[in-house]
C-alpha positions as MATLAB code, in Angstrom:
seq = 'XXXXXXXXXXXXXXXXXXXXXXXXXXXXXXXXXXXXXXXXXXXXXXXXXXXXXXXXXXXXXXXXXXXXXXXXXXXXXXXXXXXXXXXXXXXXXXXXXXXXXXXXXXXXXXXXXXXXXXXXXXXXXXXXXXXXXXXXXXXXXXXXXXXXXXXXXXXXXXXXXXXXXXXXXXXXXXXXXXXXXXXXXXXXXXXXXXXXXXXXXXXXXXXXXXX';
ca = [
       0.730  -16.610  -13.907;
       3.948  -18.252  -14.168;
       4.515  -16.769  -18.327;
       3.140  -13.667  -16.491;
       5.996  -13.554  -13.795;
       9.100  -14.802  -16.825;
       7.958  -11.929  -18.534;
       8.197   -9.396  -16.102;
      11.884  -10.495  -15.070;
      12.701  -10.019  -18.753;
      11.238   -6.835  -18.428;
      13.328   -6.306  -15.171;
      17.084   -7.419  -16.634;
      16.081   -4.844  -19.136;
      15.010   -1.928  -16.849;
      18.533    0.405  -17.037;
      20.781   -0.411  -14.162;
      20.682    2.938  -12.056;
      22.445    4.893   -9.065;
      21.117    3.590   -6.194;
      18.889    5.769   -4.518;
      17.496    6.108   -1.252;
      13.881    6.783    0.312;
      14.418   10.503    0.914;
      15.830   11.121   -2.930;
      12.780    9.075   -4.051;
      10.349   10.872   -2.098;
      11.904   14.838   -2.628;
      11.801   13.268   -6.501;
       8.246   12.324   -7.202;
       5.983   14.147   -9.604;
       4.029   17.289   -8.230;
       0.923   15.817   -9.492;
       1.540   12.897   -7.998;
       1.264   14.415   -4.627;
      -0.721   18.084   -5.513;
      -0.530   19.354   -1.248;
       3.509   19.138   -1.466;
       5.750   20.237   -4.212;
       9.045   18.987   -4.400;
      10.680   22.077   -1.961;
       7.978   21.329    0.757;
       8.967   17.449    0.728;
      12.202   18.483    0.897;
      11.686   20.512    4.140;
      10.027   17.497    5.268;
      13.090   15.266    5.186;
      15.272   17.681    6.560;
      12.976   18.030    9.821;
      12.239   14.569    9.939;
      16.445   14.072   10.119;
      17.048   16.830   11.826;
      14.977   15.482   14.827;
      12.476   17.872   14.947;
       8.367   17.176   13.934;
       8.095   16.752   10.047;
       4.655   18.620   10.015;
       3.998   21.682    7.631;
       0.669   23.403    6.335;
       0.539   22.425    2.921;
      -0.685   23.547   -0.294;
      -4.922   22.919    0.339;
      -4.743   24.208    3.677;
      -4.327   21.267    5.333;
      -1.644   19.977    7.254;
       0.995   17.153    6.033;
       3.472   15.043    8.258;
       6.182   12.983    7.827;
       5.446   10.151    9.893;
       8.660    7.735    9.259;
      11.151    7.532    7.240;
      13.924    4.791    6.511;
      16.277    4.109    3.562;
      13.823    2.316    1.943;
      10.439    3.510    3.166;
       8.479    6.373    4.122;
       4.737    6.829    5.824;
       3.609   10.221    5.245;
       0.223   11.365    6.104;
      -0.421   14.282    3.633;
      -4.275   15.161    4.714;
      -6.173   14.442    7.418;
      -8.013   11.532    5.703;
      -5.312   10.303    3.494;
      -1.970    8.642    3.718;
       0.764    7.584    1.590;
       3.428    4.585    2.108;
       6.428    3.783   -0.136;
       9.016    1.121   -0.131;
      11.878    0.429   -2.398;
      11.845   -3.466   -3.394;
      14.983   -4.538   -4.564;
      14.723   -6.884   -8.162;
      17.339   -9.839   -8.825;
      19.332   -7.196  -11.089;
      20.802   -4.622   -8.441;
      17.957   -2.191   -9.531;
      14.600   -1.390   -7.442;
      11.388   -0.358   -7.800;
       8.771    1.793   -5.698;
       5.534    0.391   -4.016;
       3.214    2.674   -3.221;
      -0.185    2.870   -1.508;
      -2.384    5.764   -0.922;
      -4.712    4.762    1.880;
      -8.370    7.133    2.239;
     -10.517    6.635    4.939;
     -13.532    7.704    3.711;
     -15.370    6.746    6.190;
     -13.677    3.245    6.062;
      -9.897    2.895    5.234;
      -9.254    1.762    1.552;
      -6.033    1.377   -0.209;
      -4.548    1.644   -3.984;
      -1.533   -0.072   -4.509;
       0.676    1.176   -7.617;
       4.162    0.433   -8.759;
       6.528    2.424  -10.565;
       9.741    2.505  -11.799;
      12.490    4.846  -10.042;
      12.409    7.044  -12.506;
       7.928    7.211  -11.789;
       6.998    5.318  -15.359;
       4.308    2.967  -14.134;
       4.406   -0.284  -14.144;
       1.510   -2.932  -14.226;
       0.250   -3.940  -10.966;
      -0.951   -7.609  -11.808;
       2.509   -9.058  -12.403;
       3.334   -7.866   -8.960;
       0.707   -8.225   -6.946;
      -2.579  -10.224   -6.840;
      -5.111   -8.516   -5.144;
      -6.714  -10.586   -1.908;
     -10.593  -10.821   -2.036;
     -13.499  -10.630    0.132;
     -13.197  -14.863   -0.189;
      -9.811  -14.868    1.584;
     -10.968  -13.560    4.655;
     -13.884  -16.043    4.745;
     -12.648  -19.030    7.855;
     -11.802  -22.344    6.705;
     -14.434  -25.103    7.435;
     -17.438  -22.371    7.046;
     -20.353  -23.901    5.689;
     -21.424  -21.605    3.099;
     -24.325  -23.732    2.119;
     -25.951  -22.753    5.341;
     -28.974  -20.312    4.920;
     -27.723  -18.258    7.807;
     -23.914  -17.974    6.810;
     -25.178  -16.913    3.597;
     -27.439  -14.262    4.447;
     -24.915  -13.426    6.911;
     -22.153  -12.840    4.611;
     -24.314  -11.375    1.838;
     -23.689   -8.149    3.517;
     -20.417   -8.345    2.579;
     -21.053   -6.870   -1.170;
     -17.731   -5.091   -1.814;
     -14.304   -5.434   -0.986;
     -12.932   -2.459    1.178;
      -9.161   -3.707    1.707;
      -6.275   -1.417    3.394;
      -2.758   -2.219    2.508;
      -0.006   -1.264    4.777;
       3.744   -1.840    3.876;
       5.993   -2.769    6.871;
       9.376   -1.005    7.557;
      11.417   -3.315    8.967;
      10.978   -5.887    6.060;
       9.821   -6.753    2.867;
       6.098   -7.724    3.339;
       3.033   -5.720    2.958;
      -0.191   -6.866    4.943;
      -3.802   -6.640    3.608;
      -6.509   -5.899    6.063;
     -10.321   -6.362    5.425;
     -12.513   -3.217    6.145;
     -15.396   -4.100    5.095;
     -17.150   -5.226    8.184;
     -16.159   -1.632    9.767;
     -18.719   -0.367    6.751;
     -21.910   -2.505    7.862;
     -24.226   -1.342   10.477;
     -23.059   -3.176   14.311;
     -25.768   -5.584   14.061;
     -24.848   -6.635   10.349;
     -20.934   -6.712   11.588;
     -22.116   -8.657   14.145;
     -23.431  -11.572   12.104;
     -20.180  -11.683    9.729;
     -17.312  -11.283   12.052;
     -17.510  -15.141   13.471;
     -17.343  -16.528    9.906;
     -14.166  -14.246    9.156;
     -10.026  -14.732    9.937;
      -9.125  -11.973   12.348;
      -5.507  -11.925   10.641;
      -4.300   -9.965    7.628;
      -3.187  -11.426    4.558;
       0.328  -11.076    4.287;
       2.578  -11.076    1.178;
       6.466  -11.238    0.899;
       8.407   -9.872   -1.588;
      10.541  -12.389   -3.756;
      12.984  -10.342   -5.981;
       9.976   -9.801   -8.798;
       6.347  -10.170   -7.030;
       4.457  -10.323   -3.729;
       3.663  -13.599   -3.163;
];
């Protein structure tokens, strides 16, 4: 991990040393196909109701309806269907240059998120030197016994990891919440949820990873 993490700051000093940009410029920026319901001109009317004051909702290209939720200088919440939403944040690196987080949350019927990274300029960038995803095992309480015949029947329900990621915009952290239990019938969810943290896993971001 540690090779992994010198490598990627290479990689970083060599990333060219651009303008700085801002959230709206990132967003009004991105790749049609990146976002198929907007193209660029929509997002763009977007940002100019969302600073204008007035409600950053439009119908967009499937029918739907998209909204701008929030937007900062470095990050932006937009919902762009009714089961899907999108978060961004610039992350600053340790050589004046950033690049973009960005998770694309479906609740289908439970919430789970992607997280991708990509330079300003939207080349893609590998997620494991960045972040390291949390697991089902995180969420699991200290001091469980999970020798216990009941614990693990109880937590055998838990057979995949539904996680939903959610950047913050006052600060540089991103939280990971587990959705899984929200998938299980009541009476399964009842069994798991006393052998589970009730707080996210939260990350920080320190100039070249979430850690």
């Amino acid at each position: 991990m540690k090779r992994m993490s010198i490598l990627f700051f290479l990689f970083a000093c060599m990333i060219p040393r651009l303008f700085a940009q801002d959230m709206a410029t990132v967003f009004v920026s991105i790749p049609d196909s990146f976002i198929p319901q907007l193209e660029s001109e929509w997002r763009k009317d977007l940002v100019d109701l969302y600073t204008s004051g007035k409600e950053a909702k439009l119908q967009n290209m499937m029918g739907g309806e998209s909204e701008l939720k929030k937007l900062t200088p470095d990050f932006i919440s937009l919902r762009s269907t009714e089961r899907t939403t999108i978060e961004m944040k610039l992350l600053p690196l340790i050589n004046n240059t950033h690049i973009i987080c960005m998770i694309t949350t479906v609740e289908g019927p439970v919430a789970d998120s992607r997280v991708v990274f990509y330079t300003t300029e939207w080349e893609r960038l590998e997620t494991s030197g960045l972040l390291s995803p949390v697991t089902g095992e995180w969420f699991v309480r200290e001091g469980v016994d999970l020798t216990q015949e009941d614990v693990y029947y109880a937590l055998a329900h838990l057979d995949m990891d539904l996680i939903r990621y959610e950047l913050h915009p006052e600060d540089q952290t991103l939280s990971a919440y587990y959705m899984t239990p929200l998938y299980l019938s009541k009476e399964d969810r009842e069994k798991v949820l006393p052998y589970l943290k009730e707080e996210p896993k939260v990350y920080t971001w320190e100039k070249i990873q979430f850690k």
